[in-house]
MARBA-3410 file (N, C-alpha, C, O; in Angstrom, 1 decimal):
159
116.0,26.3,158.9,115.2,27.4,159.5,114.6,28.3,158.4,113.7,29.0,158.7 ~ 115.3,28.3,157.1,115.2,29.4,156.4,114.0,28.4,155.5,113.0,28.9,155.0 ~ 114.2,27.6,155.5,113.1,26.4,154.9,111.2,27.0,155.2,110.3,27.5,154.5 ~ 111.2,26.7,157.0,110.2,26.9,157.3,110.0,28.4,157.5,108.8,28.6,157.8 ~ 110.6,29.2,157.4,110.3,30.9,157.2,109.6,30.7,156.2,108.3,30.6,156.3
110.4,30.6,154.6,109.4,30.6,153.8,108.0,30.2,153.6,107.0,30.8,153.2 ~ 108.1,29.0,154.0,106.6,28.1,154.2,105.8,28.8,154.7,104.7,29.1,154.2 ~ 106.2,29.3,155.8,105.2,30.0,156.6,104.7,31.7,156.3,103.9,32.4,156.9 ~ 105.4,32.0,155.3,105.6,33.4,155.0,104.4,32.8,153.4,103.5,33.6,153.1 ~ 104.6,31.8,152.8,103.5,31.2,151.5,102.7,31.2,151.9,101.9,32.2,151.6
102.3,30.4,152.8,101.0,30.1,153.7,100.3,31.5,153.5,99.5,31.7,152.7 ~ 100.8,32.5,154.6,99.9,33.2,155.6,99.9,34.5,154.0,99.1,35.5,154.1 ~ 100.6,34.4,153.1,100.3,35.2,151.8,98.8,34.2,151.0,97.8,34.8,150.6 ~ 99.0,32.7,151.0,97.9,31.9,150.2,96.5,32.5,151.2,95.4,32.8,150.6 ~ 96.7,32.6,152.6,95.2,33.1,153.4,95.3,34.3,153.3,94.8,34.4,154.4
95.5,35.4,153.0,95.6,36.6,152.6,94.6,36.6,151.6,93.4,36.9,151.8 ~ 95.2,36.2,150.4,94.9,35.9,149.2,93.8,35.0,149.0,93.1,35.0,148.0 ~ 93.5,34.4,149.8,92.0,33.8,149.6,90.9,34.3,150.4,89.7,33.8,150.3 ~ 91.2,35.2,151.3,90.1,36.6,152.0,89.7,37.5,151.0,88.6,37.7,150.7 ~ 91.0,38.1,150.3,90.7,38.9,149.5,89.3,38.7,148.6,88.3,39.4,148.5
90.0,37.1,147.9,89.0,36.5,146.4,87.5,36.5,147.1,86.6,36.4,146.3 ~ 87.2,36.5,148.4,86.2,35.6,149.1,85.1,36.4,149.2,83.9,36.2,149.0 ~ 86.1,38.0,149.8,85.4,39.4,149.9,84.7,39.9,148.7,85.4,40.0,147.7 ~ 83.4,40.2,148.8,82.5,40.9,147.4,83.4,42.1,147.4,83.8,42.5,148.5 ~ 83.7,42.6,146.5,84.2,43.9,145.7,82.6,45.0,145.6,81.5,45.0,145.1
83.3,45.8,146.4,82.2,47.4,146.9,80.9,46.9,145.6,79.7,46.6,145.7 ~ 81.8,47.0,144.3,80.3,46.7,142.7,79.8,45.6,142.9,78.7,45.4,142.4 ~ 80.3,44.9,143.7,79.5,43.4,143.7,78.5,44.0,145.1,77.5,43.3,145.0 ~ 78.3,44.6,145.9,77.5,45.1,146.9,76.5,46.0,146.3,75.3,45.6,146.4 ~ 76.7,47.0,145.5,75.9,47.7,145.0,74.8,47.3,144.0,73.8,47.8,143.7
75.6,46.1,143.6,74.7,45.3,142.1,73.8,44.5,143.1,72.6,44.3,142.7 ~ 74.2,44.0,144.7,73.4,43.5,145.3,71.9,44.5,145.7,70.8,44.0,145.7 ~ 72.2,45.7,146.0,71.3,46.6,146.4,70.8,47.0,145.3,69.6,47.2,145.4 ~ 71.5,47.4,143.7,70.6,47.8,142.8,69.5,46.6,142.3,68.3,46.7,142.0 ~ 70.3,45.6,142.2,68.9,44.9,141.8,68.5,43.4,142.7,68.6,42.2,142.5
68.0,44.1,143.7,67.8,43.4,145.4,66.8,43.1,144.9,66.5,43.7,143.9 ~ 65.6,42.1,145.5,64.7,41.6,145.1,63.6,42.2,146.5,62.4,42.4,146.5 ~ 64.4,42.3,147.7,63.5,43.5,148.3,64.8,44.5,148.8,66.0,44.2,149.0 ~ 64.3,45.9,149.1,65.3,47.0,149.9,64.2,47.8,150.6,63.1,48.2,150.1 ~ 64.7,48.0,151.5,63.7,48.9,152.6,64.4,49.8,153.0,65.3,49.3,153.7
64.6,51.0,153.0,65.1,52.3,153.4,64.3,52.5,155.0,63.1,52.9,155.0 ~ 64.9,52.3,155.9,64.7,52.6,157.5,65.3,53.6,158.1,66.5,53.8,158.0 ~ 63.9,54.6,159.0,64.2,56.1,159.6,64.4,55.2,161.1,63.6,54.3,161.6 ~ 65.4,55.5,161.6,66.1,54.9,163.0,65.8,56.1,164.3,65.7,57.3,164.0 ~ 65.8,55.7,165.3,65.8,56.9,166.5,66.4,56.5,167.8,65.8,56.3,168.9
68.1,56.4,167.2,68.6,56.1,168.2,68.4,56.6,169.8,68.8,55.9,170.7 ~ 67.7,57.8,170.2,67.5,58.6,171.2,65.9,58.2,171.7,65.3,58.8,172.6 ~ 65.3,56.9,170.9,63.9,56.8,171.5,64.5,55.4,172.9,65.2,54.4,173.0 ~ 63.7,56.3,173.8,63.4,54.8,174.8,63.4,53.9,174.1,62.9,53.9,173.0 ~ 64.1,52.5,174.6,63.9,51.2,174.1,62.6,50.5,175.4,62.1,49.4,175.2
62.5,50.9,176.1,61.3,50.3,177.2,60.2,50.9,176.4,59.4,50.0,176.2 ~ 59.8,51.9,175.9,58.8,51.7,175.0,58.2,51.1,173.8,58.7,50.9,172.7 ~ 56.7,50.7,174.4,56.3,49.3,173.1,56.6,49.8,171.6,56.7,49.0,170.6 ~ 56.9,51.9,171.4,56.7,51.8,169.9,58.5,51.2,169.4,58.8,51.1,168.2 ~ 59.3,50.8,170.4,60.4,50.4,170.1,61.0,49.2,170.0,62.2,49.0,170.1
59.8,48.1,169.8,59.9,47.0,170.1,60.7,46.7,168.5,61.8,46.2,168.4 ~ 60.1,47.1,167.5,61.0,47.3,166.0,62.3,47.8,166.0,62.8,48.9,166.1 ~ 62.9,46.4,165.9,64.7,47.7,165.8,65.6,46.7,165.2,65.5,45.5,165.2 ~ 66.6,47.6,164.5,67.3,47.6,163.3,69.0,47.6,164.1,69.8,48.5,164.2 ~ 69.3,46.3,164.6,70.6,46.2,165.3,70.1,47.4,166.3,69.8,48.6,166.0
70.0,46.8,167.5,69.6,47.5,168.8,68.7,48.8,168.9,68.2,49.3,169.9 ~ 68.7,49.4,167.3,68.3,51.1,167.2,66.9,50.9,166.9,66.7,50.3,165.9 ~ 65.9,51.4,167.6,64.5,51.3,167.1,64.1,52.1,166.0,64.3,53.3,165.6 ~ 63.3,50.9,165.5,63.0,51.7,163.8,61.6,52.8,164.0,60.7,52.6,164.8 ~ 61.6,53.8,163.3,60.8,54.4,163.5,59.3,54.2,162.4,58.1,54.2,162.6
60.3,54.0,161.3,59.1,53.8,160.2,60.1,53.1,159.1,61.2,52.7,159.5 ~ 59.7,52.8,157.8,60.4,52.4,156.4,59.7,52.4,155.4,58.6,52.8,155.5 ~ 60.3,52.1,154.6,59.9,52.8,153.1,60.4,51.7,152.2,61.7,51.5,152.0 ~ 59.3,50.8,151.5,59.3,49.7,151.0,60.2,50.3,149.5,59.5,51.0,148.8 ~ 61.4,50.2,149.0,61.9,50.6,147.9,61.3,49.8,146.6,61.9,48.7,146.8
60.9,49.6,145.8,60.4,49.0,144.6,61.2,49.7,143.3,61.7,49.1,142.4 ~ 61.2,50.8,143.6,61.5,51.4,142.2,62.8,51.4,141.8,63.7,51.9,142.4 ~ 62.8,50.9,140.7,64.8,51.0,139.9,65.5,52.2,139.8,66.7,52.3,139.6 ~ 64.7,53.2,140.0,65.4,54.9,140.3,65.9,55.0,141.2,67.1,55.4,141.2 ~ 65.0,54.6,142.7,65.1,54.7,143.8,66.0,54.4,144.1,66.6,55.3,144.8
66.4,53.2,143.8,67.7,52.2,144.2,68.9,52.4,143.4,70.1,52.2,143.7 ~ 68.6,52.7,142.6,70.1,53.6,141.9,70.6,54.5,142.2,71.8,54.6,142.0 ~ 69.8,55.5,143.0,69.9,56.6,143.7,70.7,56.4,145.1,71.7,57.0,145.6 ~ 69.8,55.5,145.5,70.5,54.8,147.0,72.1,54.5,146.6,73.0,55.2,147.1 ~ 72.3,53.7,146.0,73.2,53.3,145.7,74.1,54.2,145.0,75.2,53.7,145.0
74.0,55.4,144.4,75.2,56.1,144.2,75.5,56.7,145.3,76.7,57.1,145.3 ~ 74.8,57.1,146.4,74.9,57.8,147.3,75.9,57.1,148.6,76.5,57.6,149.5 ~ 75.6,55.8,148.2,76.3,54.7,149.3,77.9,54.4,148.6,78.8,53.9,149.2 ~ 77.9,54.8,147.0,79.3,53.9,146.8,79.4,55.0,145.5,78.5,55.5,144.9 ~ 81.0,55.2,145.1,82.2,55.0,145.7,82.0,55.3,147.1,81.5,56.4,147.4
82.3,54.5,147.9,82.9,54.9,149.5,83.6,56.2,149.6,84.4,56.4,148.7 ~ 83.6,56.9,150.4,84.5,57.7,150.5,85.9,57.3,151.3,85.8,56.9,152.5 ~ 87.0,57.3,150.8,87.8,56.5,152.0,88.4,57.7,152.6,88.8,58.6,151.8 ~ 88.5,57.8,153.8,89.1,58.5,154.6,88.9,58.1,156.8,88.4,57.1,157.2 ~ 89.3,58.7,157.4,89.2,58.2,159.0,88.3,58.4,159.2,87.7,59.4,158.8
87.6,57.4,160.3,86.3,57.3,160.9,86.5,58.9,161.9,87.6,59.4,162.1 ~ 85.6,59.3,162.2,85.6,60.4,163.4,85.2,60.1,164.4,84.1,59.9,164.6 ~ 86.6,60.0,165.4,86.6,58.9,166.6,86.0,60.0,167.7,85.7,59.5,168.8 ~ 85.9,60.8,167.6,85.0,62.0,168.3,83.3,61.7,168.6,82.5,62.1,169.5 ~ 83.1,60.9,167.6,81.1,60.6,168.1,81.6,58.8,167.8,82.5,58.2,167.2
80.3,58.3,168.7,79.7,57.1,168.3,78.9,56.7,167.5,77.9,57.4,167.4 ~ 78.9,55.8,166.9,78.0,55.4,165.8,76.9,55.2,166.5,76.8,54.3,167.4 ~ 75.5,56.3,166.0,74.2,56.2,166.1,73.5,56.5,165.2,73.2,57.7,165.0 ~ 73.0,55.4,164.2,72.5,55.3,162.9,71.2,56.1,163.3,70.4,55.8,164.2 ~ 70.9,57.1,162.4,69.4,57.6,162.1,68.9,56.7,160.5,67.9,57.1,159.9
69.5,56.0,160.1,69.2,55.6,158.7,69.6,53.9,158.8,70.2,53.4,159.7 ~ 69.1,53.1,157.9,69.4,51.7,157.5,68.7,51.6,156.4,67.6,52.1,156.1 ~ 69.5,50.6,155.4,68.9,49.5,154.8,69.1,48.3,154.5,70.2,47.9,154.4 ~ 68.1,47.6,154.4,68.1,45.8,154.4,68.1,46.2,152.8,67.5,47.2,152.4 ~ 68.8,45.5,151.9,68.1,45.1,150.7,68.7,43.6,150.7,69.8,43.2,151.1
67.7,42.6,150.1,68.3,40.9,149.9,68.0,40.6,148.8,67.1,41.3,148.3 ~ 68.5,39.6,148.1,68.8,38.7,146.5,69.2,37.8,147.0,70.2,37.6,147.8 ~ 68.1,36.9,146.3,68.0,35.5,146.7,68.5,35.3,148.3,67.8,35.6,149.3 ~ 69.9,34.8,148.2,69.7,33.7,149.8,70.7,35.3,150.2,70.9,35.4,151.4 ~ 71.1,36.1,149.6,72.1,36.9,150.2,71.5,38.2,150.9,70.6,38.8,150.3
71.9,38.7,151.9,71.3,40.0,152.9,72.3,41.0,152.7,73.5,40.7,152.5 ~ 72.0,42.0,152.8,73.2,43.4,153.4,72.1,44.5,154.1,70.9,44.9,153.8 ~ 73.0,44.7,155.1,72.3,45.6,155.7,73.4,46.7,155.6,74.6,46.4,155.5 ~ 73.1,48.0,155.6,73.5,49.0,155.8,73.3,50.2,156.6,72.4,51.0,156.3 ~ 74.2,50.2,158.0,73.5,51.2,158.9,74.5,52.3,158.4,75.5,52.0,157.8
74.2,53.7,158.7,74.2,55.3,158.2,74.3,56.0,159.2,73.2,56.5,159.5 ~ 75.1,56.4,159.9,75.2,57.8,160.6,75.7,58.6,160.3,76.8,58.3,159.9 ~ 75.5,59.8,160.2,75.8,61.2,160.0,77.0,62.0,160.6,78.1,62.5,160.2 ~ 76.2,61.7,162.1,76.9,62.3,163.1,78.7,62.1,162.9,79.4,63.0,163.2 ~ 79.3,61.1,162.5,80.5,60.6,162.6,81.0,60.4,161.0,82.2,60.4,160.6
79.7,60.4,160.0,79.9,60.1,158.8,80.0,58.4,158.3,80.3,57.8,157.3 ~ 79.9,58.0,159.3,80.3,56.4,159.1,79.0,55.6,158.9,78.0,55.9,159.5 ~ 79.2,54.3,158.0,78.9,54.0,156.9,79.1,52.1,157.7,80.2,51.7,157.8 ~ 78.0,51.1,158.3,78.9,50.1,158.8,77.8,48.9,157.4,76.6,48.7,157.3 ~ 78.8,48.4,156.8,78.2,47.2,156.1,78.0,45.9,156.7,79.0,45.4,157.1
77.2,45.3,156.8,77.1,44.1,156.7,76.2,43.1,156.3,74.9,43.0,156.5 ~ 77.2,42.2,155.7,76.6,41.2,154.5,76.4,39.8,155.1,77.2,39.3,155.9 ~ 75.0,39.1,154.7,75.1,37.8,155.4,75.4,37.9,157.1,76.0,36.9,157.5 ~ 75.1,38.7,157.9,75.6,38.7,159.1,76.6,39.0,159.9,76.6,39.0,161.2 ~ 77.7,39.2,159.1,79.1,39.2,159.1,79.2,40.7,158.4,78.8,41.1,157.3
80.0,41.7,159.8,80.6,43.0,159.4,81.6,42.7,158.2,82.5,41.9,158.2 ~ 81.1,43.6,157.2,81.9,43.4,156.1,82.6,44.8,155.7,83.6,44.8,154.9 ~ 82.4,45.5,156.1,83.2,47.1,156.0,82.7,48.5,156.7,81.5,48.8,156.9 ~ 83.6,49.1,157.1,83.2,50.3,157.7,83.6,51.3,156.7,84.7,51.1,156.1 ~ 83.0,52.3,156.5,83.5,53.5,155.9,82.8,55.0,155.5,81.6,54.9,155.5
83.1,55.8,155.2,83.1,57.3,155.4,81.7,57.2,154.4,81.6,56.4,153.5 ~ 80.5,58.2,154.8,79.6,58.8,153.9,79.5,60.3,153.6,80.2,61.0,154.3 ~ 78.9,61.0,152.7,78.6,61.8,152.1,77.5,62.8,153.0,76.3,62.4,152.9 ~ 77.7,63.8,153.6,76.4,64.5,154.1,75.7,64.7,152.8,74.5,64.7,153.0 ~ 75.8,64.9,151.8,74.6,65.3,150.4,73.9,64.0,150.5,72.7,64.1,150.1
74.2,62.8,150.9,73.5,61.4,151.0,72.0,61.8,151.9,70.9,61.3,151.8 ~ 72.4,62.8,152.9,70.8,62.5,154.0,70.3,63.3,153.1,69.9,62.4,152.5 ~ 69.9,64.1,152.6,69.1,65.0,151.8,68.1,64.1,150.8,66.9,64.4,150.4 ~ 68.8,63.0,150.5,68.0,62.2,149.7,67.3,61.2,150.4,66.1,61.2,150.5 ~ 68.0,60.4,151.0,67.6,59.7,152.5,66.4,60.4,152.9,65.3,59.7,153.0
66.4,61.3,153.2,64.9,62.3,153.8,63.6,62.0,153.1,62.6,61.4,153.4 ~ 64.6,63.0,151.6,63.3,62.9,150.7,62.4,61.7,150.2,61.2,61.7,149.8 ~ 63.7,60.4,150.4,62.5,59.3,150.1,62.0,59.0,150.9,60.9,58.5,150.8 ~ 62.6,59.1,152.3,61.4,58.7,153.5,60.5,59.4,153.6,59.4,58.9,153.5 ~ 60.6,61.2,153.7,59.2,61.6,152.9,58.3,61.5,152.4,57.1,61.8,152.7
58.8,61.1,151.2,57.8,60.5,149.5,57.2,58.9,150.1,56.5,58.2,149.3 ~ 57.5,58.5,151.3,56.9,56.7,151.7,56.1,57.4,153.0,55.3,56.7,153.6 ~ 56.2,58.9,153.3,55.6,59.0,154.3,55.9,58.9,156.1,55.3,59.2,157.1 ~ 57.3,58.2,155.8,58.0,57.9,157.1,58.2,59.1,157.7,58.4,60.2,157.2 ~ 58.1,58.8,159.1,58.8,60.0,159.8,60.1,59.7,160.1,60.6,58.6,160.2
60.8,61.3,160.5,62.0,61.3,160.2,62.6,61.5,162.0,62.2,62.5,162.7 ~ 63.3,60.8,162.3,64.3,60.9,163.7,65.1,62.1,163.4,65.9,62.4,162.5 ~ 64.7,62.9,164.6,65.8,64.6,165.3,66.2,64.2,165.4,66.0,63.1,165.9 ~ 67.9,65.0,164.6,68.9,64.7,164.8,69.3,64.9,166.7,70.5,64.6,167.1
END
């Protein structure tokens, strides 16, 4: 009996251990977004009608309002400090996640999307299709968020 304990205690440490190796590391996400071959910065409006035609655009269920084609290596450095280190701390189970913000950036065959809410502070990644982390954002992050939807001309979703 004590045979197959262990076996089974190897095992379920070797699949542990090969989620881990499998999972991109936060730098390996950001290196994807800093030098993404496209990134679009998207103003979201969770509170717009979805029966309206201007809502037919939408970013995981949330209708996009406008975006902001990123090109520039500033831009996206910017994005990207603002998105990572993560902050780690508890989601705030008091609001639901309603993104006013996203971004797609892709390299080569690989995608990440990143939805942004404020309201709760939470942060939902996902890479290739597959939720790959939740976690805490920075209120000093929408200030910049703004400004580049601004500077692209996008309009911006009331809070």
């Amino acid at each position: 009996m004590k045979r197959n304990h262990w076996l089974i205690v190897g095992c379920l440490s070797l699949l542990v251990i090969a989620n881990y190796v499998q999972r991109p590391r936060p730098l390996d996400l950001r290196d994807l977004l800093q030098n993404s071959d496209s990134c679009t910065l998207l103003s979201l409006d969770p509170k717009a009608d979805p029966a309206k035609p201007t809502s037919k655009n939408k970013f995981y269920e949330t209708p996009i309002l406008g975006e902001a084609i990123i090109s520039d290596a500033n831009e996206k450095t910017a994005l990207a400090e603002n998105l990572f280190p993560w902050k780690d701390s508890e989601i705030n189970p008091d609001h639901t996640h309603t993104p006013h913000y996203g971004i797609r950036a892709v390299r080569g065959s690989r995608k990440l999307d990143v939805s942004i809410c404020f309201a709760c502070q939470d942060v939902i990644f996902v890479l290739d299709g597959q939720v790959y982390e939740h976690q805490r954002i920075s209120f000093d992050a929408k200030r910049l968020f703004n400004q580049i939807l601004q500077q692209h001309h996008v309009a911006l979703a009331k809070d």
